[in-house]
Structures are given as C-alpha cells and as structure tokens.
N, CA, C and O atoms as a DFTB+ gen file, in Angstrom:
560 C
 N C O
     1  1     -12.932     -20.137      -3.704
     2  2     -12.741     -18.728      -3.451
     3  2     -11.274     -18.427      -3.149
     4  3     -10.811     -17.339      -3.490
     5  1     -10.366     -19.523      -2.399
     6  2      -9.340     -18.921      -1.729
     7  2      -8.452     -19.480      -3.334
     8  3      -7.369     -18.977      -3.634
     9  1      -8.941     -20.263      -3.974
    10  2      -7.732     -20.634      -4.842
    11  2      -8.266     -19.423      -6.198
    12  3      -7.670     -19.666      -7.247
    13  1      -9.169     -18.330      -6.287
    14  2      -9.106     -17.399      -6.706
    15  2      -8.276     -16.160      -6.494
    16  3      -7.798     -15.344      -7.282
    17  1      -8.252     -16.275      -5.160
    18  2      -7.367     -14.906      -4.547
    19  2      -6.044     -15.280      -4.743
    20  3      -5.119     -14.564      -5.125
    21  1      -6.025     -16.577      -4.423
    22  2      -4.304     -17.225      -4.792
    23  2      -4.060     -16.634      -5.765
    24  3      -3.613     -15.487      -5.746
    25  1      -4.322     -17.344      -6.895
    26  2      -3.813     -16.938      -8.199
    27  2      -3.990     -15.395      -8.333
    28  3      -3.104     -14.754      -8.898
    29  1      -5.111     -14.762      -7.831
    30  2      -4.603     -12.985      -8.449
    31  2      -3.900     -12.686      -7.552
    32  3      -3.467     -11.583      -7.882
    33  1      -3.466     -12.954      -6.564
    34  2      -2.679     -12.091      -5.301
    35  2      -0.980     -12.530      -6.003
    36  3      -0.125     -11.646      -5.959
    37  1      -0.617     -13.895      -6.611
    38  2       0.629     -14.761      -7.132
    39  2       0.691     -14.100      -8.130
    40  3       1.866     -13.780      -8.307
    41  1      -0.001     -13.687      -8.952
    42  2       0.516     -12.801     -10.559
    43  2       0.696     -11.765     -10.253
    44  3       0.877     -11.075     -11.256
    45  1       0.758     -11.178      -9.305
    46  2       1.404      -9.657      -8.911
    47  2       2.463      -9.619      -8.655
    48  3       2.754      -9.751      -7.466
    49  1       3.577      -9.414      -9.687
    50  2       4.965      -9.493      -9.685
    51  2       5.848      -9.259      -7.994
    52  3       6.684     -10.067      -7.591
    53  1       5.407      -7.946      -7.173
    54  2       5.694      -7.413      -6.322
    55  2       5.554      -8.764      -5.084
    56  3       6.500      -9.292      -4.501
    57  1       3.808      -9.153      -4.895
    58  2       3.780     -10.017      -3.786
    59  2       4.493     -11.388      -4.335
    60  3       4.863     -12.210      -3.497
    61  1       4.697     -11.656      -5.779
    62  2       4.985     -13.132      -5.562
    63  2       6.857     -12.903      -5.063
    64  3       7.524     -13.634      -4.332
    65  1       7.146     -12.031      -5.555
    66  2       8.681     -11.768      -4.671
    67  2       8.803     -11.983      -3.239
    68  3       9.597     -12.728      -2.665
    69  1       7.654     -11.015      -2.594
    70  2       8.483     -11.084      -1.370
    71  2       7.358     -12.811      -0.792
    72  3       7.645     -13.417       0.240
    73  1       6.394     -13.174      -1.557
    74  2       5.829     -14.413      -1.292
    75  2       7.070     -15.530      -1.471
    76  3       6.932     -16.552      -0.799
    77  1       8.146     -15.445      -2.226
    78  2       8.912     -16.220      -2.199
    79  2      10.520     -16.108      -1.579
    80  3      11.517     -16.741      -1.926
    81  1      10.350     -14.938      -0.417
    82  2      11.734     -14.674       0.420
    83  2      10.747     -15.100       1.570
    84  3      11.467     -15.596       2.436
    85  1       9.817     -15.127       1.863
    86  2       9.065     -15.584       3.084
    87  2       9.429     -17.166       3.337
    88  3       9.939     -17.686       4.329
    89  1       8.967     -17.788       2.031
    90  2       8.900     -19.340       1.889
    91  2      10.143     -20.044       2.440
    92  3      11.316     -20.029       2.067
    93  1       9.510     -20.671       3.455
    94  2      10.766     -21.558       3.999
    95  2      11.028     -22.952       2.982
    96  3      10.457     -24.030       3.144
    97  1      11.712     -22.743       2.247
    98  2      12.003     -23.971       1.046
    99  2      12.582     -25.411       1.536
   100  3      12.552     -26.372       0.768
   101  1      12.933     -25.479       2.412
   102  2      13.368     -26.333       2.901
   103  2      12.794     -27.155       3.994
   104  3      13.314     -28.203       4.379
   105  1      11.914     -26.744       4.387
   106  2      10.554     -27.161       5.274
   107  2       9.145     -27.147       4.595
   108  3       8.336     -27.802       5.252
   109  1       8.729     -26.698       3.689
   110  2       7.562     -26.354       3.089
   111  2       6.683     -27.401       3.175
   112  3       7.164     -28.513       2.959
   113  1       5.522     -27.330       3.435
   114  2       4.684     -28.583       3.308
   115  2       3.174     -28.408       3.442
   116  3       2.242     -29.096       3.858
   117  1       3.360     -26.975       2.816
   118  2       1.911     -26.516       2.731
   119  2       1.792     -25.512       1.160
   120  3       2.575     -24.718       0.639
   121  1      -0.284     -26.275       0.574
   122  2       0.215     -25.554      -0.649
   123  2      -0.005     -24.189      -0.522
   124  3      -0.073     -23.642       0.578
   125  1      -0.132     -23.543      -1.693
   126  2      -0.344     -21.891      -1.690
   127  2      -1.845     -21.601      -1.258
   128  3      -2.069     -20.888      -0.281
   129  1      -2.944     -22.210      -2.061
   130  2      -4.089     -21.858      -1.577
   131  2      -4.371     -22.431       0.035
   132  3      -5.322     -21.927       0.633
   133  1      -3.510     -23.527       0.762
   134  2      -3.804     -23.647       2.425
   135  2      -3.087     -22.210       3.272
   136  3      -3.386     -21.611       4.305
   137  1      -2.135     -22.067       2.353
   138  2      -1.211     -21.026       2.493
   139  2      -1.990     -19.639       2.642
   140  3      -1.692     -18.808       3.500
   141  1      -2.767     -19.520       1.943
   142  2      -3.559     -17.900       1.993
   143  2      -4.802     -18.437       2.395
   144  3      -5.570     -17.481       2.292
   145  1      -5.200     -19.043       2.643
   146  2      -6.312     -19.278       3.768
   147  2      -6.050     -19.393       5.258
   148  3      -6.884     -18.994       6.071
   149  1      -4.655     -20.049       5.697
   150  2      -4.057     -19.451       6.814
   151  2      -3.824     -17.883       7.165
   152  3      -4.018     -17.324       8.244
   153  1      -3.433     -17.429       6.155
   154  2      -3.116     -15.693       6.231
   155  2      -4.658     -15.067       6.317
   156  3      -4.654     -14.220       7.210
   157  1      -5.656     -15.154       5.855
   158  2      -6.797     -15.364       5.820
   159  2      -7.771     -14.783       7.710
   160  3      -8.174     -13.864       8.422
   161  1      -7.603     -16.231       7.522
   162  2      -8.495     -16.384       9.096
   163  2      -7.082     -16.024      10.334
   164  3      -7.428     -15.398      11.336
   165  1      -5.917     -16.334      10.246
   166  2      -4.806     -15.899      10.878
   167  2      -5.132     -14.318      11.337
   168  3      -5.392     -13.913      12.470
   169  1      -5.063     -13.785      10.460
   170  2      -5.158     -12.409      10.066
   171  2      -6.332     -11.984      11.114
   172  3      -6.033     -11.344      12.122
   173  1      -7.750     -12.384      10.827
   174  2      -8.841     -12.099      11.107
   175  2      -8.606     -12.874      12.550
   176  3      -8.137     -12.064      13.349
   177  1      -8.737     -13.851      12.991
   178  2      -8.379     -14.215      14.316
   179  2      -7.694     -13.200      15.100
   180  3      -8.167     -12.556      16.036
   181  1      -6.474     -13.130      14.587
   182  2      -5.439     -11.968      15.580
   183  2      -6.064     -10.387      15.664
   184  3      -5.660      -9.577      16.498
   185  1      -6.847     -10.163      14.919
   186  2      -7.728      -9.126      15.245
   187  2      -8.626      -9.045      15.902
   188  3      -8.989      -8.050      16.529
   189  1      -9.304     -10.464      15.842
   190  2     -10.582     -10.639      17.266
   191  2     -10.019     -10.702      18.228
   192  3     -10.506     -10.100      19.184
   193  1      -8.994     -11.307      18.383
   194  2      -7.965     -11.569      19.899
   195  2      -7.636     -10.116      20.860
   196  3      -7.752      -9.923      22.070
   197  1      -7.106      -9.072      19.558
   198  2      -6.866      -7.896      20.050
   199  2      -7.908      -7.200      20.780
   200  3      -7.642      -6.481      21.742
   201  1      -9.269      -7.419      20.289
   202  2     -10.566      -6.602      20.579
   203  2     -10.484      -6.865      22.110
   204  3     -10.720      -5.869      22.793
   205  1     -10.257      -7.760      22.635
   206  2      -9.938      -8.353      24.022
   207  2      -8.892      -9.209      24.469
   208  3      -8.593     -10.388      24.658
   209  1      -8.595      -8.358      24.524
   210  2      -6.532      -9.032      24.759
   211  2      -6.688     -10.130      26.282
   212  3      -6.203     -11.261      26.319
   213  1      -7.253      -9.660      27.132
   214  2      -7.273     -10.400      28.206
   215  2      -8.051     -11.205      28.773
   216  3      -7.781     -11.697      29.869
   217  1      -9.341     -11.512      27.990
   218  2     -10.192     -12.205      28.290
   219  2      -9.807     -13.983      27.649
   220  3      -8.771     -14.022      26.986
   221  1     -10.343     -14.967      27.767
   222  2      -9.304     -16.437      27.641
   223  2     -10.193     -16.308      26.043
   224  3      -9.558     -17.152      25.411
   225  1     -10.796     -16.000      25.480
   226  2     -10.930     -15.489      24.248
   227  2     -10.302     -14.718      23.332
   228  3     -10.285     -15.143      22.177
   229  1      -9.657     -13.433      23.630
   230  2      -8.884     -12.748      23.649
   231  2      -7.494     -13.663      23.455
   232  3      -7.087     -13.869      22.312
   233  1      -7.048     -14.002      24.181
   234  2      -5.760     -14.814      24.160
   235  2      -5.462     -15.898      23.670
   236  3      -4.331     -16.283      23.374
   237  1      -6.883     -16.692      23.506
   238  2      -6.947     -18.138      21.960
   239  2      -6.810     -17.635      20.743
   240  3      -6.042     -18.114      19.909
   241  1      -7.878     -16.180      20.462
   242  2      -7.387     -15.340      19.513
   243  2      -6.227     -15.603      19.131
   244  3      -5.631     -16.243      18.264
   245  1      -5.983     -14.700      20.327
   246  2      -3.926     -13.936      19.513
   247  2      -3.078     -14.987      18.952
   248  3      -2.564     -15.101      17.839
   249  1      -3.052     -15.956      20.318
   250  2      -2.484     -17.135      20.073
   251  2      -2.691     -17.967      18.566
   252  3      -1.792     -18.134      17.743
   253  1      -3.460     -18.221      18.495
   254  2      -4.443     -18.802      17.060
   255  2      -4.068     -18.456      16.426
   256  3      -3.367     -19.135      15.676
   257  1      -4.278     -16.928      16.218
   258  2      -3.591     -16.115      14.742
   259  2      -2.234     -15.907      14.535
   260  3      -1.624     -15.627      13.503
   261  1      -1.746     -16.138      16.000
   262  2      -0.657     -15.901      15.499
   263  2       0.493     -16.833      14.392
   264  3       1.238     -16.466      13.483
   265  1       0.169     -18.249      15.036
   266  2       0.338     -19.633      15.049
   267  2       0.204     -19.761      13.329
   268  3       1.059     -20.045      12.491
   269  1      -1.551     -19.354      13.161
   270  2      -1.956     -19.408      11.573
   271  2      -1.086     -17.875      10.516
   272  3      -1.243     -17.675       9.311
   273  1      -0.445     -17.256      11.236
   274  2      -0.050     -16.083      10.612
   275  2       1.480     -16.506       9.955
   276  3       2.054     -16.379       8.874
   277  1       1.763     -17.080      11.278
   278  2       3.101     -17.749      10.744
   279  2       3.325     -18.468       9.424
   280  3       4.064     -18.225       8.469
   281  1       2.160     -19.746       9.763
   282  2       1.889     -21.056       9.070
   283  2       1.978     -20.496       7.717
   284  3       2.701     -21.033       6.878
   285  1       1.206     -19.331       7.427
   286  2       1.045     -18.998       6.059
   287  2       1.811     -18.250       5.562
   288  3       1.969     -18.368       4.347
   289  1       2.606     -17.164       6.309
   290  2       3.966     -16.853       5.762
   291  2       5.043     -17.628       5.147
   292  3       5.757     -17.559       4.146
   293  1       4.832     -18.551       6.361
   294  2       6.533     -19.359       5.907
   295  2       5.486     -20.838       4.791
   296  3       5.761     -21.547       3.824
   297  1       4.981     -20.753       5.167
   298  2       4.478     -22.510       4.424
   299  2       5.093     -23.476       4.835
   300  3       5.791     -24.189       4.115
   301  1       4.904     -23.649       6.153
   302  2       5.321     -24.339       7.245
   303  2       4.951     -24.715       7.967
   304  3       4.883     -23.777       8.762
   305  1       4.484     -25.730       8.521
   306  2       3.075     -26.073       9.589
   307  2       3.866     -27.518      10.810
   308  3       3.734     -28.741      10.775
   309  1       4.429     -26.867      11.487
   310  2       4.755     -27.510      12.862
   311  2       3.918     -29.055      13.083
   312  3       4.492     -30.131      13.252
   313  1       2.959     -28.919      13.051
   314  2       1.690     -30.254      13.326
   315  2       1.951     -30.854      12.239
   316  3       2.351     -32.001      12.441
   317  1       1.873     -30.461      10.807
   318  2       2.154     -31.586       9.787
   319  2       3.340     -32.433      10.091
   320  3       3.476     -33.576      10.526
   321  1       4.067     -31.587       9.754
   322  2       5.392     -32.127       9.956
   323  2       5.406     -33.295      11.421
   324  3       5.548     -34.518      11.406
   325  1       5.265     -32.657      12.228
   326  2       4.792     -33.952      13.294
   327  2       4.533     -35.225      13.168
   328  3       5.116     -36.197      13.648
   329  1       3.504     -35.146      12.406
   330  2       2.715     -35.950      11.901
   331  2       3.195     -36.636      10.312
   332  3       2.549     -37.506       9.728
   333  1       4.132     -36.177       9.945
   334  2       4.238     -36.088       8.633
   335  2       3.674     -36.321       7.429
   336  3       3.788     -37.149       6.525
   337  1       2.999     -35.309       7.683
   338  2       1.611     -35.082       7.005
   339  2       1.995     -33.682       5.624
   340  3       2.246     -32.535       5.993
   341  1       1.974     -34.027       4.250
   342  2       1.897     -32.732       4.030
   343  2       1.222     -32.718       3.027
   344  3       1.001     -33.770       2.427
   345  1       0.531     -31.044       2.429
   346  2      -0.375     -30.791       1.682
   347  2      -0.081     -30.902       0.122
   348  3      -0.895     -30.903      -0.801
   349  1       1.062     -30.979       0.088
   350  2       1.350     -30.571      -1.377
   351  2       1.408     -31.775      -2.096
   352  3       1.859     -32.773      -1.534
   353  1       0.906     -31.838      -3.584
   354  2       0.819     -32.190      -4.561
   355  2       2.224     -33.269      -5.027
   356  3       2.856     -33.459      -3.988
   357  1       2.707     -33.800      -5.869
   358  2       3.978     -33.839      -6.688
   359  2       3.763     -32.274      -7.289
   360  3       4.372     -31.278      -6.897
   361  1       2.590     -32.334      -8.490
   362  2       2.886     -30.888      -8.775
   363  2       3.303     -29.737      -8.074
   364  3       4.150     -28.911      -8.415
   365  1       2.673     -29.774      -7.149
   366  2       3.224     -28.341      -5.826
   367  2       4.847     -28.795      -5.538
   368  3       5.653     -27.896      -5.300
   369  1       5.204     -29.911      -5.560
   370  2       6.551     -29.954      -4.952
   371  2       7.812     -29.725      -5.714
   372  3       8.944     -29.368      -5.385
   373  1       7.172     -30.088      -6.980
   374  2       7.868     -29.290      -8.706
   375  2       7.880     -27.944      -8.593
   376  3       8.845     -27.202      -8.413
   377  1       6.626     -27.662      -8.723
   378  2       6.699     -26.344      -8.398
   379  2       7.456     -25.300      -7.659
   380  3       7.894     -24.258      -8.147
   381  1       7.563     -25.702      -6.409
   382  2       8.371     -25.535      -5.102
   383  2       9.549     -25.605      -5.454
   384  3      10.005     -24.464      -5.538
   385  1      10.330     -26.417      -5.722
   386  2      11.736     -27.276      -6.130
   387  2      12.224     -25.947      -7.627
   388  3      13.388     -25.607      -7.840
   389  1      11.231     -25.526      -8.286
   390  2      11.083     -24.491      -9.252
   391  2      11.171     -23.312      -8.745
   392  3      11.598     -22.479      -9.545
   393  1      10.878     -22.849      -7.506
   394  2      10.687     -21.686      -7.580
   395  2      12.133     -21.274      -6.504
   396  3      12.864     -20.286      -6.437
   397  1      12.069     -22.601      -5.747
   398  2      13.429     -22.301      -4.947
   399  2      14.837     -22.333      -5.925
   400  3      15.885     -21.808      -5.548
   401  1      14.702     -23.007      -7.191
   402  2      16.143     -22.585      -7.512
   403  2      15.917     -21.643      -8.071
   404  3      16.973     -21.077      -7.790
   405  1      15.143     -20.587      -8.968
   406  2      15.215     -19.337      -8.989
   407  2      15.488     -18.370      -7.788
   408  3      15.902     -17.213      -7.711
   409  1      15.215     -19.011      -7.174
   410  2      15.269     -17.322      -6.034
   411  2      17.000     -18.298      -5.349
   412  3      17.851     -18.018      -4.505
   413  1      16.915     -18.733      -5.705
   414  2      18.974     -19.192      -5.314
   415  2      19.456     -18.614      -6.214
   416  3      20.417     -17.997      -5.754
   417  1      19.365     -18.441      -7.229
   418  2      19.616     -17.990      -8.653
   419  2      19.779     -16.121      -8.548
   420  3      20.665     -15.317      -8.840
   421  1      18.408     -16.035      -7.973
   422  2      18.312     -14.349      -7.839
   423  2      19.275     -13.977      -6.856
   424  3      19.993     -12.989      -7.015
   425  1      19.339     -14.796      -5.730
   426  2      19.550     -14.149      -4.834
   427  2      21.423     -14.333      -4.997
   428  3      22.177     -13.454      -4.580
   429  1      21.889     -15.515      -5.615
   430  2      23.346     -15.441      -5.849
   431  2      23.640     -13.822      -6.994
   432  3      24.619     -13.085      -6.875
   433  1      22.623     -13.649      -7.910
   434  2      23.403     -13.170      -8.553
   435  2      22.932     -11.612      -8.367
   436  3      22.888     -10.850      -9.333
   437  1      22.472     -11.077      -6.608
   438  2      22.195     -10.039      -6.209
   439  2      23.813     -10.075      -5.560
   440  3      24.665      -9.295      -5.984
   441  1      23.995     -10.694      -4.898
   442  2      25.267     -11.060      -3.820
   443  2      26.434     -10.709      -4.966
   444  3      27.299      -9.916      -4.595
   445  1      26.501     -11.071      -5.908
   446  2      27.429     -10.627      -6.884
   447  2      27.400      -9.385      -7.147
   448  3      28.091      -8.850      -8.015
   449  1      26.717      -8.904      -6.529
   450  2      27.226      -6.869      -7.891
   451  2      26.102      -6.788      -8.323
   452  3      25.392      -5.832      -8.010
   453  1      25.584      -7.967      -9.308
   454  2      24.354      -7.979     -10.493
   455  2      23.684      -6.870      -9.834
   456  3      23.903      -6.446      -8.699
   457  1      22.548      -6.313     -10.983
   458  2      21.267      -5.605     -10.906
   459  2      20.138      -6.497     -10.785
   460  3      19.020      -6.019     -10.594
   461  1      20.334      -7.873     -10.885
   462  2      19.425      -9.149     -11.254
   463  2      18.795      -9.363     -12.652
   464  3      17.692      -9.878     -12.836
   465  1      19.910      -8.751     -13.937
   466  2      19.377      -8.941     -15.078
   467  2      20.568      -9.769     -15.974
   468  3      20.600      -9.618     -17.195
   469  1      21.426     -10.547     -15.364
   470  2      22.418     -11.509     -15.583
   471  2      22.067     -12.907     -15.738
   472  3      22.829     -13.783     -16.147
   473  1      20.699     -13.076     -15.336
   474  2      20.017     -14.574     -15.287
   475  2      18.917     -14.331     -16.065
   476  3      18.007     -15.138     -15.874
   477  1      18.723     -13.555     -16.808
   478  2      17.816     -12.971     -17.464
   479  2      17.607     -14.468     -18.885
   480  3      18.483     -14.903     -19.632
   481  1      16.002     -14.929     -18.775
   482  2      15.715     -16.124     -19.574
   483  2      15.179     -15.162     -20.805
   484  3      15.177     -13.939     -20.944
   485  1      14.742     -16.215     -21.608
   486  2      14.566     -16.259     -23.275
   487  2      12.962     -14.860     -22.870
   488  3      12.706     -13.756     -23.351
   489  1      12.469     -15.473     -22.099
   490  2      10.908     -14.807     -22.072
   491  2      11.242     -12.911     -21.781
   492  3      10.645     -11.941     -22.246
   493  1      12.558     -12.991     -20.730
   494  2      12.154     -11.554     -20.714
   495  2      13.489     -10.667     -21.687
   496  3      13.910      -9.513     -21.605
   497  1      13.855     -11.805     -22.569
   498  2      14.332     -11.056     -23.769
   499  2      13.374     -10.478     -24.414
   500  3      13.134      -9.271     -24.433
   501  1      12.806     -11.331     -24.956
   502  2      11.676     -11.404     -26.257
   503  2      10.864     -10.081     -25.605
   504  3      10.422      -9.233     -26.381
   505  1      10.703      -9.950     -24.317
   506  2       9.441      -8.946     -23.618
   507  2      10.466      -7.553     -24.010
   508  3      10.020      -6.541     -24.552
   509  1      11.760      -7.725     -23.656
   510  2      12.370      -6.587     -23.433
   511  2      12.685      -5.673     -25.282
   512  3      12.900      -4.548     -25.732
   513  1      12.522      -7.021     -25.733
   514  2      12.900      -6.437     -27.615
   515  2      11.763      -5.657     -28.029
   516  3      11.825      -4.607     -28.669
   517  1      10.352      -6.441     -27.481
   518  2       9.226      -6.071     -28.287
   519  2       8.470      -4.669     -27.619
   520  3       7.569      -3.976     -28.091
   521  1       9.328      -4.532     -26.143
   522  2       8.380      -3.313     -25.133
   523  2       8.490      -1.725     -26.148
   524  3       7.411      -1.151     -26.295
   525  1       9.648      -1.111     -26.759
   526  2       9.238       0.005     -27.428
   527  2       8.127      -0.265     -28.794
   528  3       7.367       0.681     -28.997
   529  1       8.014      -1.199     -29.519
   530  2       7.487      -1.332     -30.605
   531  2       6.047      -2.065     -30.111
   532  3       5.431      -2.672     -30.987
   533  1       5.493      -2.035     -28.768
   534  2       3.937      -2.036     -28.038
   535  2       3.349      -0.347     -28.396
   536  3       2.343      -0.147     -29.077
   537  1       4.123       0.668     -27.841
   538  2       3.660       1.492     -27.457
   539  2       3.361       2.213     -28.897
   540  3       4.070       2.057     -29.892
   541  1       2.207       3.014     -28.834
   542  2       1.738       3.584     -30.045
   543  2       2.392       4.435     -30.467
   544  3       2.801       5.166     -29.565
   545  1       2.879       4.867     -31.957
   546  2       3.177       6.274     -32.132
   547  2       2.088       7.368     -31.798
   548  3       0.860       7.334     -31.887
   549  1       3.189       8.600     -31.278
   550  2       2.609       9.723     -31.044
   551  2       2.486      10.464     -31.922
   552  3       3.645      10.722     -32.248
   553  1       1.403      11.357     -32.963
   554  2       1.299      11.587     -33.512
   555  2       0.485      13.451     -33.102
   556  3      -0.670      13.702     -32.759
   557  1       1.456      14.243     -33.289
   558  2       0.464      15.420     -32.794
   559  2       0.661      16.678     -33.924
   560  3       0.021      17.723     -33.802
C-alpha cells in the first residue's frame, strides 16, 4: 500500500521537488516507501498527541510524531545511524547519489541567474519540440 502512494505521490512533479530540498543527501539512510510511512503514522500520531496534549499519552504522541515526522522529511533516522543500520538498497543508493547531483545541478544553476532551463537534458528537448504539434487543431 505505502509503496503505492510512494510512487503516485513521487510522479507529481511539484512534491518530488520540494521531496528532494527536504532530503538530507548526505545522511540519508532511509528508503522512500519507509520514508512515507514515517510521514504516515508521524502525521497521525502527532494528531492523537494533540487531542490530549497533557496527558503521558498525549505527550508520547507528540513526541513520537514528531521524531517520525522528521525521520520522513529528511530521510534520516538518528537510531539507524547509531546502529548503523540502513534501509536502502544499492539500488536506492544509485538512486540517491542520482538525484542528489541533479538538485546540485539545479540548484547551482538557480544561484547563477539561470531560469533552470540551462541544464536542460535530451528528454525535455524532445518534450519541448513535440508540445505545440500534441495539441489538436482548432477548427471552428
């Protein structure tokens, strides 16, 4: 279930952006689907916590969620690391290692002036040649 929501929540151009200014790249050691299952019950925890802020329920809550709210923002987990323990794959760490030099990439060539269409690859040529000749003629 959670590695369903992964993937549709990650193809949404918008969240996988700011999903990847969150990502602590340099600590990471958690994959995406532990990643949104932390945000998940994080989420939902810190809301039971609130219902009773002061009761020692209430405050494992907050605490809890907060802890798991983090974890899944950054993809970062304090206890693994401890332990040095981590979730990811080789593939996830390709991946990772992939996605952090793009966003070094984006983010140098925001710092420059750019609009961020200076690093612009083969794929969103081809998208950008073919986008008027998608749309139908209008015919009235």
């Amino acid at each position: 279930m959670f590695r369903q929501l992964t993937t549709v929540l990650l193809n949404q151009p918008q969240i996988r952006e700011q999903w990847e200014k969150m990502t602590d790249y340099d600590h990471a050691n958690l994959n995406n689907n532990e990643r949104v299952t932390s945000l998940v019950f994080g989420g939902s925890s810190l809301l039971g916590g609130l219902s009773k802020p002061l009761s020692l329920r209430g405050i494992f809550g907050l605490t809890s969620g907060a802890y798991l709210l983090y974890r899944g923002l950054k993809g970062y987990c304090p206890l693994y690391d401890a332990f040095g323990y981590s979730s990811l794959t080789s593939a996830d760490e390709k991946q990772l290692e992939i996605e952090r030099r793009e966003a070094e990439a984006r983010e140098q060539s925001y710092s420059n002036g750019s609009n961020g269409y200076a690093n612009r690859n083969s794929v969103d040529e081809q998208l950008l040649e073919t986008f008027p000749a998608s749309d139908a003629p209008a015919n009235y």
